[in-house]
N, C-alpha and C positions, 0 to 999 in steps of 0.2 A: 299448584305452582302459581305464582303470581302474574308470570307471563305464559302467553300460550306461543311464545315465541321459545321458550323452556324447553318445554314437551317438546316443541315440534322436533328442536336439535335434537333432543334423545332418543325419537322415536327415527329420526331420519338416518341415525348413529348407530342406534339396533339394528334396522332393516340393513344396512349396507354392511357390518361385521358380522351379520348369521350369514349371508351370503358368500361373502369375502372368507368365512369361515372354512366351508363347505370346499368352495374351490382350492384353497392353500392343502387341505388335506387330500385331499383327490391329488393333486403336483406332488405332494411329498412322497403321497404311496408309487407316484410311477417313478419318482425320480432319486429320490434317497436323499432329497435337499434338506442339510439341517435348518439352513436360512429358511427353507419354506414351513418347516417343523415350529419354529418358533416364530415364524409371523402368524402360521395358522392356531397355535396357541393365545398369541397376543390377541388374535380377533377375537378368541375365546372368551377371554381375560377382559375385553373391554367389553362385549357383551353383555357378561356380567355385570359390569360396573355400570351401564346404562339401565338393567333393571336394578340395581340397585336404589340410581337416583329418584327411578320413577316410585320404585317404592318407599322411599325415604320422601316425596313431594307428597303422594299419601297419606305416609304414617304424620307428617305435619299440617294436616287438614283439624286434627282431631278435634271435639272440645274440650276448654280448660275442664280440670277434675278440683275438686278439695284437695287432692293430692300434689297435684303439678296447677296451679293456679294461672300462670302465664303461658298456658296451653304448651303445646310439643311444635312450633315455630322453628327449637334449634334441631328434629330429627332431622331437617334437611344438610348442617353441618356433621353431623353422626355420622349419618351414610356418606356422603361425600369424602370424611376422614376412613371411611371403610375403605371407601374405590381408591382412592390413595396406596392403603397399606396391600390392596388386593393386586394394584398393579406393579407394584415393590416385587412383593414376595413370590405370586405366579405369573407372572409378564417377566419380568428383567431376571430375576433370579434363576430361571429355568432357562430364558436364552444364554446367557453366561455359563450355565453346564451345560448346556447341546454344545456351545459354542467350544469349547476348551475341549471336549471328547473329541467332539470334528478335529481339532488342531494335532490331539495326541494320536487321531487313529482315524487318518485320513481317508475316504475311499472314494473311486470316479464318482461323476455323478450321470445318470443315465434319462438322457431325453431331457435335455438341460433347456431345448425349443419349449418344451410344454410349459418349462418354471417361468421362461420367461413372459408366454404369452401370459400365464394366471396372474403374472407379478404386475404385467399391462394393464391387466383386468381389475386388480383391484384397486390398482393408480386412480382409474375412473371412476369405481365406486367411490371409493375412499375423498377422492376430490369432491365430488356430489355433496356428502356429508360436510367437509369441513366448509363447502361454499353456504351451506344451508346454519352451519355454525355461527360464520362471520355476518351474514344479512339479519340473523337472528340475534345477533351481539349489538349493532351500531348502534340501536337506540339506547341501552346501556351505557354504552362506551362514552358516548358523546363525543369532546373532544379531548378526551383523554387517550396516549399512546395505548398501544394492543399490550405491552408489558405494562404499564400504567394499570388499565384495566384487570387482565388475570392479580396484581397486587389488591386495588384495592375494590376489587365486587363483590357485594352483600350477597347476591345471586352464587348459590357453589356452583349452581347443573354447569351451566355457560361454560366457568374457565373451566373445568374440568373436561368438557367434551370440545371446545378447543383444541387444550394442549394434547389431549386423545388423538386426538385427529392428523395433527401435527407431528408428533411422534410416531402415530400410525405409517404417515406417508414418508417420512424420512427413512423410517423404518424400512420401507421396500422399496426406496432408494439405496441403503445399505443392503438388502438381499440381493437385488439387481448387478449391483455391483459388484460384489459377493459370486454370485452364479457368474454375472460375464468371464469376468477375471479367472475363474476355477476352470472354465469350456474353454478359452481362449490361452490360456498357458499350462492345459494339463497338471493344473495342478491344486488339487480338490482342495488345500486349505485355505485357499481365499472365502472358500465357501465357509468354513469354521469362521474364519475373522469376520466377515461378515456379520453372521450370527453374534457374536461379543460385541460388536459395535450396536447391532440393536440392543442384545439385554445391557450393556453401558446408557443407550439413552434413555430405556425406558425406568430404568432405577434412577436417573439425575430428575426425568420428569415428575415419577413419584415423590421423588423429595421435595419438590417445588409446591408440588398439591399438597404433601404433609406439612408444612410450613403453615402454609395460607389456609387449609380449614383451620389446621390445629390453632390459629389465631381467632379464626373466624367462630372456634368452637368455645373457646375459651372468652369470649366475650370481647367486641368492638364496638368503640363509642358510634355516633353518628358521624359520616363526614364531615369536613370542615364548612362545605356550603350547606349544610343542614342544621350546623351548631348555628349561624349566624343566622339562619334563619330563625333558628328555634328563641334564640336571646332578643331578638326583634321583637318577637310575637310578645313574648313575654311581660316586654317592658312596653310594647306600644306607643303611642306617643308622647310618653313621661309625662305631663305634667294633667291631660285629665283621664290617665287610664286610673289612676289608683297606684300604680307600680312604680317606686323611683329607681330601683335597681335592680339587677341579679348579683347577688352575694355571692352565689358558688351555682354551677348547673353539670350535672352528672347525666349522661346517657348510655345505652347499652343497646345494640341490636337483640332483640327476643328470637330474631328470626329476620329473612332476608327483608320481609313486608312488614316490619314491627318492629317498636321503638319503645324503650322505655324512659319516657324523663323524668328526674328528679332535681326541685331547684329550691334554693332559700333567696325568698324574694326581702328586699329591705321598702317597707310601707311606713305610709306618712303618718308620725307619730301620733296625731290626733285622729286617727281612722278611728270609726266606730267598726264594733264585730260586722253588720251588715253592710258596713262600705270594705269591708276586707275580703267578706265573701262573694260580693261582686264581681270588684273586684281580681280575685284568681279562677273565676270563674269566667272572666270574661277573656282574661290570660290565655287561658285552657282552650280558649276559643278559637283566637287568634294561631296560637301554636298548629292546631288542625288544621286549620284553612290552608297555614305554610306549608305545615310538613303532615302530610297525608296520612304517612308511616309513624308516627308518633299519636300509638294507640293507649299507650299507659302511661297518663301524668300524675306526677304528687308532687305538689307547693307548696311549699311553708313559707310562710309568713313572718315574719321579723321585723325589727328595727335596725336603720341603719347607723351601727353603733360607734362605728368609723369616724363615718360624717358628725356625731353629736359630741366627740370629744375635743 
């Protein structure tokens, strides 16, 4: 993973959902909470999804093959479009059926003290994580909004365990709420709605994440302060780099840390072959110095057919 600010949120993300795990199911068995049934599911569900990214920051370590030549960079949007579809289908989909059973076939709920302490409990976990999310987000973020950011970050782990985190916690705010309301009016299906309020947000958050890898997966140029960077480098100081223009320049993230540019540059029509390979050679140089993450360049070389008409 590029940042060890990555890992850390994942790892702080795991610790605090195998926990928060543990305790939601222990509440559920004493109390018959379906709210607590399906948060203790959700912690399940994101767990998973935390060893996924870790394994997915792995499987994109790899080296390029003859096969796959621009190395495995994008398993990090694979897996990420995984934890997506994993929290769709068993996080939201599964609380929306506890939830809707609870409403059709209500029942008290018993030692409804215990849900609340565990639902306290894992307030604080859960918070711990997402504080360790955001501290490990800002140098990313920059000064781009926190929705700014989950749109447009090369990085999947981050928004991902983010909006985890965030939906997590809302999420037992809705059980909370849920159990208060079901103990204090006798009347076990708040406890049900509750439950549907979670699996509703945790399927709107999974659509957010399907969106944004599914983009992410499908190939994103460079940002716009990287494009500007990258056309700078290229062209130099016009008149003694060799370079007079960028004709066309095409980028692609390979992966969150990798870049791929391709440009047709317009050279001075009496260049010799050895002042052309200088030249884009010294282009190529410039380009690096800018943008760090622009690991694979190709240049072509042209006249500007434009200008000579």
């Amino acid at each position: 993973m590029s940042a060890s600010g990555g890992s850390k949120a994942i790892f702080a993300a795991l610790g605090a959902n195998l926990g928060i795990a543990v305790i939601k199911f222990v509440a559920f068995g004493i109390t018959g909470s379906s709210s607590m049934l399906a948060e203790g599911v959700h912690s399940v569900v994101d767990s998973g999804n935390q060893g996924l990214l870790l394994r997915g920051a792995r499987s994109a370590r790899r080296r390029a093959t003859p096969q796959h030549p621009f190395g495995f960079g994008r398993d990090r949007y694979v897996y990420g479009f995984l934890v997506s579809l994993l929290l769709f289908s068993a996080g939201g989909l599964f609380a929306l059926y506890e939830g809707v059973q609870k409403i059709r076939h209500p029942h008290h709920l018993d030692s409804a003290l215990v849900a609340v302490v565990v639902l306290v409990v894992a307030i604080g976990l859960e918070s711990f994580s997402l504080r360790t999310a955001v501290h490990e987000s800002r140098e990313l973020k920059g000064d781009d909004s926190w929705f700014g950011f989950v749109r447009h970050a090369k990085n999947p782990e981050l928004p991902v365990v983010l909006l985890e985190d965030v939906a997590a916690l809302t999420g037992l705010a809705f059980a909370l709420i849920g159990v208060a309301l079901a103990t204090l009016t006798g009347q076990p299906v708040w406890d049900g709605i509750g439950t549907c309020a979670i699996g509703a947000l945790l399927i709107t958050v999974a659509l957010v994440l399907v969106v944004e890898t599914k983009s992410l997966l499908v190939g994103e140029s460079a940002s716009a302060a990287d494009l500007t960077r990258i056309e700078a480098g290229l062209v130099g100081d016009g008149e003694t780099s060799g370079v007079e223009r960028v004709i066309h320049l095409r980028t692609m993230h390979l992966g969150p840390d990798e870049l791929l540019v391709g440009a047709k540059l317009a050279m001075p029509p009496g260049a010799s072959l050895a002042q052309v390979a200088s030249a884009i050679d010294a282009a190529e140089a410039r380009v690096r110095a800018a943008v760090p993450a622009a690991r694979v360049i190709y240049l072509e070389p042209d006249l500007d057919r434009e200008r000579s008409r």
